[in-house]
C-alpha positions in Angstrom: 1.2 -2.3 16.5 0.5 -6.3 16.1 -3.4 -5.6 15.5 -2.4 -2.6 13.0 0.0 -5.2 11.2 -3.1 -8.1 10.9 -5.3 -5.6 10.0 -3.4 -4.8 7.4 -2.9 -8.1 6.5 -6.5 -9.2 6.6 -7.1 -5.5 4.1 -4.5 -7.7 1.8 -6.0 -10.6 1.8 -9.6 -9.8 1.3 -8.0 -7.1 -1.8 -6.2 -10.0 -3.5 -8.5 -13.1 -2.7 -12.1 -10.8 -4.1 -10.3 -10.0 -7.1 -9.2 -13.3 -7.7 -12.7 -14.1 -7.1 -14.3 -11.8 -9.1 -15.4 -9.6 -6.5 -12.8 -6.2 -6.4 -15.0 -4.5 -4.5 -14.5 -6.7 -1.1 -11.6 -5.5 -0.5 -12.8 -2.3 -1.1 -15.1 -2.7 2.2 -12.8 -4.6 4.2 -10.5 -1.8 3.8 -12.8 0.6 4.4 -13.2 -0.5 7.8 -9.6 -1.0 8.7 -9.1 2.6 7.6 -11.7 4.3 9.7 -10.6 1.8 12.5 -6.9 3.7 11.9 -8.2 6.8 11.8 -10.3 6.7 15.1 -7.1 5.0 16.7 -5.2 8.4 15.2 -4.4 11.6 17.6 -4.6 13.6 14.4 -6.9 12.3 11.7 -6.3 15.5 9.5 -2.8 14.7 9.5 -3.0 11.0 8.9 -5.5 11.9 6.2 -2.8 13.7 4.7 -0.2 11.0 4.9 -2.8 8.4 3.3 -4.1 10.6 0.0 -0.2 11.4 -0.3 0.4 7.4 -0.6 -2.8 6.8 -2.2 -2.1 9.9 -5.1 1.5 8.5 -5.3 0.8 4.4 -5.4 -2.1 5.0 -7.9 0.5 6.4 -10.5 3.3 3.6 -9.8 0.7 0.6 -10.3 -0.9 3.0 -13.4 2.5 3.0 -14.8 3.2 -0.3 -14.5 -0.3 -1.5 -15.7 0.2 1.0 -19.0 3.6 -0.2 -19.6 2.4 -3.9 -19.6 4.6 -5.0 -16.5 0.9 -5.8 -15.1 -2.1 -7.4 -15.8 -5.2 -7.5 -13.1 -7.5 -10.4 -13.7 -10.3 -8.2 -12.3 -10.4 -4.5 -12.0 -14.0 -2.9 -10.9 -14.4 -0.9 -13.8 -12.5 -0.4 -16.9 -9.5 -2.5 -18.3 -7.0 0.7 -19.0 -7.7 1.9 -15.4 -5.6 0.7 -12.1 -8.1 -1.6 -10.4 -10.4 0.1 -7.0 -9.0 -2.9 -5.1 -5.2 -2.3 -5.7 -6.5 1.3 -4.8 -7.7 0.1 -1.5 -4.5 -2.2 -0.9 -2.4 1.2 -1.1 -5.0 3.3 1.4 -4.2 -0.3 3.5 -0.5 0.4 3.4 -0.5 3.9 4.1 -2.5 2.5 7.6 0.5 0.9 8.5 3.6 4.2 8.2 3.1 5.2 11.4 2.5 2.1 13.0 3.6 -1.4 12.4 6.9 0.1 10.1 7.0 3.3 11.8 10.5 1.5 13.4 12.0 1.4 9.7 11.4 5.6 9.4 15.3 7.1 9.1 16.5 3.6 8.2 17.0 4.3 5.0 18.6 1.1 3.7 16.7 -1.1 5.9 13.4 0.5 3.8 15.2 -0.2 0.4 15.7 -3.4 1.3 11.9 -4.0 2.7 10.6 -2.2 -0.3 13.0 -4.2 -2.8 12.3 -7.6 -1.4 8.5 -7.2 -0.1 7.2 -5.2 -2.9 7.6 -8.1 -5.4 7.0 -10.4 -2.6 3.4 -9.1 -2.2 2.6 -8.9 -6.2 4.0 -12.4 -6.7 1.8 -13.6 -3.8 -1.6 -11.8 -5.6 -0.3 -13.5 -8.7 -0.1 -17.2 -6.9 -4.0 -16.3 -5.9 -4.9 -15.2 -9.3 -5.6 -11.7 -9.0 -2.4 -10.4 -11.3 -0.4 -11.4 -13.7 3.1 -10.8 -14.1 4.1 -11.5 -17.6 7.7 -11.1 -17.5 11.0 -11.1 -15.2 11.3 -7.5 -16.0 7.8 -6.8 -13.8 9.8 -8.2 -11.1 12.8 -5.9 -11.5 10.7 -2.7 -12.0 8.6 -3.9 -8.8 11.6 -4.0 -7.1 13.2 -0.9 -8.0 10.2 0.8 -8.1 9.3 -0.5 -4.4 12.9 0.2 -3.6 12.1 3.9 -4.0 8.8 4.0 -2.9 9.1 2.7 1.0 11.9 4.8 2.2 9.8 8.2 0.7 6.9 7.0 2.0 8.4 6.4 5.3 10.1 9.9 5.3 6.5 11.4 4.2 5.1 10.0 7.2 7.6 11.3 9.8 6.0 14.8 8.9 2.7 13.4 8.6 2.1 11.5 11.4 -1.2 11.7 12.8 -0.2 9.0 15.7 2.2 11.7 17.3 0.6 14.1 20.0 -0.2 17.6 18.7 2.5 19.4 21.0 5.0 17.2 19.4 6.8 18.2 16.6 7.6 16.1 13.6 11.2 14.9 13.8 13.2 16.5 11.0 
């Protein structure tokens, strides 16, 4: 759980700090590696799999959104200016490592997960935006974060009860 949670952290890092830099596409490999190290450490890749294109599909429209609606700005994206950056891309395959791991304790804590997502979402952006990889224009990016992060933990947390590749396959996913 500890290494899943510095791995993840070290997937962050290398997302936010290479953009910043100039370089989105270091993150891109860092994470790379931390996913197939999540995966090999997984009982059930398919299913993990599952869980990670869900929060990939699903994270890729929030920051889309939030980039379209101008509550965003990425000082370096990888490829075109309209589209969500590849390294915020990678920073969401990142989070979905950590579901059934190193926050697998928040899943049916419903509130507890509001609160994380309320709090750390915003938390994490404003960090990328002390490093220089995003800007956050206004106060209102910080609300919709929050909300929007609000929402988004506790469903990803429930997607990941039923798709949890670290369970053993005669277990069943808890309802």
């Amino acid at each position: 759980m500890i290494l899943n949670f510095i791995l993840f952290q070290v997937a962050w890092f290398a997302c936010v700090a290479g953009a910043a830099a100039g370089k989105p596409f270091l993150g891109v490999v860092v994470t790379f590696f931390v996913l197939l190290w999540h995966l090999y450490q997984a009982k059930q890749c398919k299913i993990e799999l599952k869980l990670i294109l869900s929060v990939l599909i699903t994270g890729a429209i929030f920051d889309q959104m939030m980039l379209s609606f101008h509550f965003i700005e990425y000082t370096h994206h990888g490829w075109g200016n309209s589209v969500v950056p590849v390294w915020i891309l990678a920073l969401w395959l990142g989070f979905a490592t950590t579901l059934n791991v190193s926050l697998a304790w928040m899943q049916g804590k419903t509130i507890v997960a509001v609160l994380f997502g309320a709090v750390g979402g915003p938390l994490a952006y404003l960090g990328a935006q002390k490093l220089g990889a995003v800007v956050l224009p206004s106060f209102t990016s910080y609300i919709v974060l929050s909300i929007g992060w609000a929402v988004l933990t506790p469903c990803f947390l429930i997607i990941a009860r039923h798709f949890n590749g670290y369970q053993n396959s005669s277990q069943e996913s808890k309802p």
